[in-house]
C-alpha positions as a LaTeX table, in Angstrom:
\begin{tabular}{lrrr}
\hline
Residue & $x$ (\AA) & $y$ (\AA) & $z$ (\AA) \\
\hline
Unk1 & 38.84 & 94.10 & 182.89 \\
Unk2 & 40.54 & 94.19 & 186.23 \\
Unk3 & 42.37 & 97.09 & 185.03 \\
Unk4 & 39.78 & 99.11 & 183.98 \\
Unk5 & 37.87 & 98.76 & 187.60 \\
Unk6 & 41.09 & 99.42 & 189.10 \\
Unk7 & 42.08 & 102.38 & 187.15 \\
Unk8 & 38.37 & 103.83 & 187.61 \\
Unk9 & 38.38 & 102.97 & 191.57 \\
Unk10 & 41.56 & 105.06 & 191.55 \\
Unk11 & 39.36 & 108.09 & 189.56 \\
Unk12 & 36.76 & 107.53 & 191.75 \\
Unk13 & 38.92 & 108.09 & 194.94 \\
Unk14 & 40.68 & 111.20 & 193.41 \\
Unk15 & 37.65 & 113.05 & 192.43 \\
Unk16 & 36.71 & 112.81 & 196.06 \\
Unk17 & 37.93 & 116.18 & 196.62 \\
Unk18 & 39.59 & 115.25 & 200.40 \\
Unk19 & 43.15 & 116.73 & 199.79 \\
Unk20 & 42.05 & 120.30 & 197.51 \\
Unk21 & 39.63 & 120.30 & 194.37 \\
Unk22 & 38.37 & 117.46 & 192.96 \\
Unk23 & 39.52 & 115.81 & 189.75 \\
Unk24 & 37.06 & 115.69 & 187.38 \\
Unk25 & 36.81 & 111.61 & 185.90 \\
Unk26 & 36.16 & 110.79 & 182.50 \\
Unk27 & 35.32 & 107.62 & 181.02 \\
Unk28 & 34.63 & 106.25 & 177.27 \\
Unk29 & 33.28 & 102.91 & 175.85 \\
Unk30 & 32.59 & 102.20 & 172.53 \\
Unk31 & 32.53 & 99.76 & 169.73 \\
Unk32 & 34.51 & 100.29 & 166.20 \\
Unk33 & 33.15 & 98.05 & 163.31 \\
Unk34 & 35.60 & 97.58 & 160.98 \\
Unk35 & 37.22 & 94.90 & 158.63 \\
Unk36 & 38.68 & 92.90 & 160.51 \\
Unk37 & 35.55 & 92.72 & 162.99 \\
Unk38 & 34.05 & 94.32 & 165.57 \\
Unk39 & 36.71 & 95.29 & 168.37 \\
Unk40 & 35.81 & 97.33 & 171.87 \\
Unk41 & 37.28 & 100.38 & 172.88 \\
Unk42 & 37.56 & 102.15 & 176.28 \\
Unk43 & 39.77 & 104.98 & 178.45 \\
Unk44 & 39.36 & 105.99 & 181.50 \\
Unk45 & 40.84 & 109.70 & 182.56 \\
Unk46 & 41.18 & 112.85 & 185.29 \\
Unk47 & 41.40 & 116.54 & 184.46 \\
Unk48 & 42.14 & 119.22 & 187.15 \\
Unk49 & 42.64 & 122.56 & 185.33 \\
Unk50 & 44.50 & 122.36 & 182.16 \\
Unk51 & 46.06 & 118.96 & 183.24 \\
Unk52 & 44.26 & 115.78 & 181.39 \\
Unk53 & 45.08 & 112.52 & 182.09 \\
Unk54 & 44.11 & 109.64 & 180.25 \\
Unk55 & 44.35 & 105.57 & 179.69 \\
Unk56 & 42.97 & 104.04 & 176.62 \\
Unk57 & 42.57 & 100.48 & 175.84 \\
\hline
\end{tabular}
């Protein structure tokens, strides 16, 4: 959990727009049901332009 606050802090700070255009943040949360269980999903992510980038866990 720290990682996800820490990765989305850093998101946060880059879509400020201080140094150029802001990033635009993504995030997604979600829930799979499956065989084995339920098990949570999540990513957090920036685009600028044609550039995405993205951390899923």
């Amino acid at each position: 959990m720290k990682v996800v606050a820490a990765l989305l802090a850093l998101v946060l700070v880059a879509s400020c727009g201080a140094d150029g255009a802001p990033l635009r943040p993504s995030a997604n949360l979600g829930i799979n049901i499956g065989p084995n269980g339920i098990s949570p999903s999540a990513s957090v992510g920036a685009s600028k332009g044609p550039v995405k980038v993205s951390v899923g866990l």
